[in-house]
N, C-alpha and C positions, 0 to 999 in steps of 0.2 A: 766659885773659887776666888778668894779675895786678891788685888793686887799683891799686896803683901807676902802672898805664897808664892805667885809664880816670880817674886824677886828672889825669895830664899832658894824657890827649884834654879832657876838663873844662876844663883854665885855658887848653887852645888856642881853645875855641871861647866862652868867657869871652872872650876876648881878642879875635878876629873880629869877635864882636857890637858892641864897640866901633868898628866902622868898616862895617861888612857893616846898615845899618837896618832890612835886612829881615830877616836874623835875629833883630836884637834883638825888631822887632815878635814874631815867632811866640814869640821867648822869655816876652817880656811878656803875651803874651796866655795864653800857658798856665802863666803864675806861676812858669816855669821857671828855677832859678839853676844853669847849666852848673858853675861854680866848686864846687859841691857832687855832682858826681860822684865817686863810688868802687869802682861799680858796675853790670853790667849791668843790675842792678835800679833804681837810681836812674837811669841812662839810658832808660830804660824809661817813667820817669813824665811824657816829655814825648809829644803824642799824634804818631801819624803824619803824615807831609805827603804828599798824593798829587801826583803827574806832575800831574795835572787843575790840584791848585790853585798846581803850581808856573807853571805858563802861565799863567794869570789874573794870579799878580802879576807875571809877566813885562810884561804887559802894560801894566799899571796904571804900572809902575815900568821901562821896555825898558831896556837889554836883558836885564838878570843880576835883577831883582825886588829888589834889593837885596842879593844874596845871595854877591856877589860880597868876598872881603877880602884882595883883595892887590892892587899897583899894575896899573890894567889894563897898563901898559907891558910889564908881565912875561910877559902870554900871547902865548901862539906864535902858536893859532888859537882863532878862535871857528867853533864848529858849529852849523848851523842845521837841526834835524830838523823834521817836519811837525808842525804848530801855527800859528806856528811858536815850537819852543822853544831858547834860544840856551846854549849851551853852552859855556864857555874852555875853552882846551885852558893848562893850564900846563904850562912847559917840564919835558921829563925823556923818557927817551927808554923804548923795550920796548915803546910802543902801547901804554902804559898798564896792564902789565902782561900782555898775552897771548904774551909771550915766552916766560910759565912754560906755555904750552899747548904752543908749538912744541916746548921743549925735551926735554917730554914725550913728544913724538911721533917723539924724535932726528930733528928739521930741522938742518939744519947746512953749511959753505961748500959742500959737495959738492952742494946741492940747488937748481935751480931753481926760483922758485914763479911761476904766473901766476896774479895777483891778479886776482879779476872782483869784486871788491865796486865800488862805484862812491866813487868819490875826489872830489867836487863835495858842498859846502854837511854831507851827513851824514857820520861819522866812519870807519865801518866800512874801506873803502879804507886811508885814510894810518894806519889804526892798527893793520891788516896789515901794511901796508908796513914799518911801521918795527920792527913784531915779528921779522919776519923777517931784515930787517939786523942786529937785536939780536945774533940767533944767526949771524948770517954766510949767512945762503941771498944769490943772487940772486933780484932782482925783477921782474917783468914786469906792470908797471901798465896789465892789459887792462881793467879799468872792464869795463860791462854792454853786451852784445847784442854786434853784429860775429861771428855763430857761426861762418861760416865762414871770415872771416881769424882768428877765434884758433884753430880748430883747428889750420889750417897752421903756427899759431906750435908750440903744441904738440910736433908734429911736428919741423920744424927747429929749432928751439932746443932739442930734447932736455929738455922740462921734467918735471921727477919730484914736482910736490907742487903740487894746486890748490886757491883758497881760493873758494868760491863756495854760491849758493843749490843746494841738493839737485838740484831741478828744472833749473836750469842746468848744473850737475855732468853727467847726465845729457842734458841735450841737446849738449854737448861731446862726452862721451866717446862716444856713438852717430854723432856728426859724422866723430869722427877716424876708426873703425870703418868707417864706410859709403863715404868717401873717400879712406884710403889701406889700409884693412885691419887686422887685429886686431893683426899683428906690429908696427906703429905704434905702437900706445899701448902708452906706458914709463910713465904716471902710478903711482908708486906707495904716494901718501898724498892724504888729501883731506879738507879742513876746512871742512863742511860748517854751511850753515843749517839751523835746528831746524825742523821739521813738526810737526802737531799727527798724533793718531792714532796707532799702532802705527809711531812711525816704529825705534824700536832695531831691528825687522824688516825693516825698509825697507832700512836699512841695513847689514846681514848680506847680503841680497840682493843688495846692492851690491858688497860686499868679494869674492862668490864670482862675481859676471859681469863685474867687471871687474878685479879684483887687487889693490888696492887696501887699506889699511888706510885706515878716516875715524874724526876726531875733532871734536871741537866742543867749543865754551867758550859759558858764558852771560855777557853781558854788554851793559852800555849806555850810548847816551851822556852818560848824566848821571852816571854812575859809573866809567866804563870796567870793565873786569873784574871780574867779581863771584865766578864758580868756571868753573874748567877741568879735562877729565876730564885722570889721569892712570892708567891702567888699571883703573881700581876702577869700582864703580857708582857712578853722578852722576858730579856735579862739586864739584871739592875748591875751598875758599874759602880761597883766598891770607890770609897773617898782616895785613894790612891794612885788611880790609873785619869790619865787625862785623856779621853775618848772624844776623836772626831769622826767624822763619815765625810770622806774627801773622794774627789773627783779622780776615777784613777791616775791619768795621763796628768793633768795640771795642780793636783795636790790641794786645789783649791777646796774648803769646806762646803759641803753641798747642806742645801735647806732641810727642813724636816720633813721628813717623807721622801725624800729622795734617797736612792739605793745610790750606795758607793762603798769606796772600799774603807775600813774599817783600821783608822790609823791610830797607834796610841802612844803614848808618852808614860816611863814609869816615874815612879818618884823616887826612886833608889837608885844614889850617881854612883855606888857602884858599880854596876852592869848599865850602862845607860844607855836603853833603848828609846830614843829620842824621835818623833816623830816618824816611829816605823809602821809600816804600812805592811800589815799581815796579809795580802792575797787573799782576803776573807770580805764578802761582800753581805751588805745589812742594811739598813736604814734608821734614824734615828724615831724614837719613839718622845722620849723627854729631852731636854736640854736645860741647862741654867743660861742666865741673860744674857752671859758672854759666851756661850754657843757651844762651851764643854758639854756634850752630853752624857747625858746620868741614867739613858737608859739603853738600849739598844733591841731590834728588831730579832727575831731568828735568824740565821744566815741563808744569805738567798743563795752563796754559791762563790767561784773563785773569779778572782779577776787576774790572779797572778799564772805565774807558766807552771805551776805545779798542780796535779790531779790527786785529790783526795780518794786512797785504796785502804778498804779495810781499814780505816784510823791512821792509814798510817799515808803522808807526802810523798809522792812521787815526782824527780825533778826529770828534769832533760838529760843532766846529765849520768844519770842512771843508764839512760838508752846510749849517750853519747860513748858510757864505758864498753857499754857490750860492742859495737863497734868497731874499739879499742883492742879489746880482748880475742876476739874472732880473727884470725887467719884467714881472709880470703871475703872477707866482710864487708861490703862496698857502701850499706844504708841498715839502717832498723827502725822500726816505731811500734810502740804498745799502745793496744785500743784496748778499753775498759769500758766492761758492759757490765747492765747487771741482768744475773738470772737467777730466777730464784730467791730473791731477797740477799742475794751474796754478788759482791763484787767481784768479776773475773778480770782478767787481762790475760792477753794476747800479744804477746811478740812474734814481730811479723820481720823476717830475716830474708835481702837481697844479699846473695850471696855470689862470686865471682865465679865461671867454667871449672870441674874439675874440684872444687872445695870437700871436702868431704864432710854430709848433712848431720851423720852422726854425731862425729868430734864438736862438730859447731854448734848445736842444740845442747850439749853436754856443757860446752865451756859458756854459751850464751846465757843458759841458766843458771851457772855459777856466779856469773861476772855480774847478773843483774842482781840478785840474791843480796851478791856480799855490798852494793852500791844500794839498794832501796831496801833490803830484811825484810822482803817478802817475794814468795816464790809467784813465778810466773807459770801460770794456770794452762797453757799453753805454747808452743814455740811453732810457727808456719812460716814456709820459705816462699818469697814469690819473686818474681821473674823483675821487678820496679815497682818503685813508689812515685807517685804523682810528683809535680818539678815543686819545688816549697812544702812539700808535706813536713804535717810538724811531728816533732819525737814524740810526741802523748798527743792519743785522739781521748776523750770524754763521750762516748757514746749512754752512758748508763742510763740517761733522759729520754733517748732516742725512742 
């Protein structure tokens, strides 16, 4: 990336902080003048912002932290991930760039897609959706569960390309298999949720028991697309997104081959997400001379306080609410395993003499529900927790 760009990205986000006061604040606090960029390196000198503390000042400041700089009149949608964290969507069409996944994958008007990401409050849904319009497929906006009406859809509508969690993938395609027979299933591409573990293996397994080629893109909602495979290893980061692998704790860029967390920078000072630090760990694969990297590794896993459930971010203070919410509620923590090829979690409730288990199971599970939108697989009461135990245990590796 030439000097020349990161001057023009510099006087855009110079220009933001004049209307956006929560940038200016982080600018100000870290003696940062954007207008003096020339480089990755002087982009570099401002420190990381993690997801964690972008929720906190969402908070303080609802809904955008101040971070927002353009007329709100101009956003399409706003997204609400678990936090919750609020996201604009500005106008512009490709799903915010996973067009260039499909295109990869030659999608195109010949191809049906049935969309299972879920279309309500988080992004993934309507930003399929409109990838795929991009390239001309049709749509079939089947949102999560109903296994065995969308199998039949499958089926009749002759659909050739599905976009869903692994685990789901798989309970689909054994559905259509066990219900009308192998000669059924016509699927023959599949854009898959990432797994932690040996999943590129996972995956091969996949391509040879059901026909299928599968792709994936990394991406999120506070950035939309960040890289999508295009037959190489990893995923390739689109001209738009300025991609480092930095040290979690010191921000500093770590070398190639070095796992770190996965920090990016957009180029749209609208919403300027400015050297944020997604909780997402990888390693660099390519780089250009000035140490932007252009390619990225698969994700090895999280560095940040949130545990990846079902697709979907689990924060602290998700646990922190039920807590909140419980009558007689002294501690909680959820541990997350996987069985089965499915992610479960466990809330585990210290609760005070005399509380009654019923009520507090009842309300624990509402109170987590409406804080992370997804249900807890189980509710167990015990007697203490360890002195520092944290609110998410990560067991799924174990």
């Amino acid at each position: 990336m030439s000097d020349r760009v990161y001057r023009e990205v510099g006087k855009a986000y110079s220009d933001a902080s004049q209307v956006a006061s929560g940038l200016k604040a982080r600018f100000d606090a870290a003696d940062f003048d954007p207008a003096g960029i020339s480089s990755l390196a002087g982009l570099s000198q401002l420190p990381v912002m993690k997801k964690e503390e972008l929720l906190m000042l969402q908070r303080a400041n609802p809904p955008f932290g101040g971070f927002l700089a353009t007329d709100p009149r101009k956003l399409s949608r706003i997204y609400v991930s678990p936090g919750p964290i609020f996201e604009p969507s500005l106008a512009g069409g490709g799903g915010h760039g996973l067009d260039l996944l499909f295109r990869s994958a030659d999608i195109s008007p010949d191809d049906i897609m049935l969309n299972t990401w879920a279309y309500h409050l988080v992004p993934a849904g309507l930003l399929f959706d409109e990838a795929a319009q991009a390239v001309g497929a049709t749509v079939i906006p089947g949102g999560i569960g109903n296994r065995e009406l969308q199998a039949q859809i499958i089926v009749e509508t002759g659909v050739t390309a599905i976009c869903a969690s692994t685990a789901f993938f798989l309970a689909l395609a054994d559905t259509v298999i066990e219900n009308y027979g192998r000669e059924a299933w016509k699927v023959k591409t599949a854009f898959l949720g990432g797994e932690m573990g040996d999943w590129m293996a996972k995956r091969r397994q996949i391509e040879t028991d059901y026909g299928v080629s599968t792709w994936a893109a990394y991406a999120t909602a506070d950035l939309g697309l960040v890289g999508y495979e295009d037959g190489r290893e990893g995923y390739l980061v689109p001209a738009d997104r300025i991609v480092q692998i930095c040290d979690p704790v010191t921000g500093d860029a770590l070398a190639k081959g070095e796992i770190g967390e996965i920090v990016v920078t957009t180029l749209d000072a609208g919403w300027p997400m400015i050297r944020f630090g997604t909780g997402d760990s990888a390693l660099s694969l390519e780089a250009d001379e000035d140490g932007r990297v252009t390619r990225i590794s698969a994700i090895q896993g999280r560095v940040g306080a949130a545990i990846k459930v079902r697709e979907i971010f689990i924060y602290p203070r998700a646990i922190e609410d039920v807590v909140i919410a419980v009558s007689g509620a002294s501690a909680a923590q959820a541990v997350v395993t996987r069985e089965n090829d499915r992610d479960c979690l466990r809330l585990s409730l210290v609760l005070e003499a005399g509380t009654d288990r019923e009520v507090a199971s009842q309300i624990a599970a509402e109170a987590f529900q409406k804080t992370a939108r997804i249900r807890a697989d189980s509710i167990e009461f015990v007697d203490s927790l360890p002195d520092g135990a944290e609110f998410l245990v990560n067991n799924k590796d174990s």
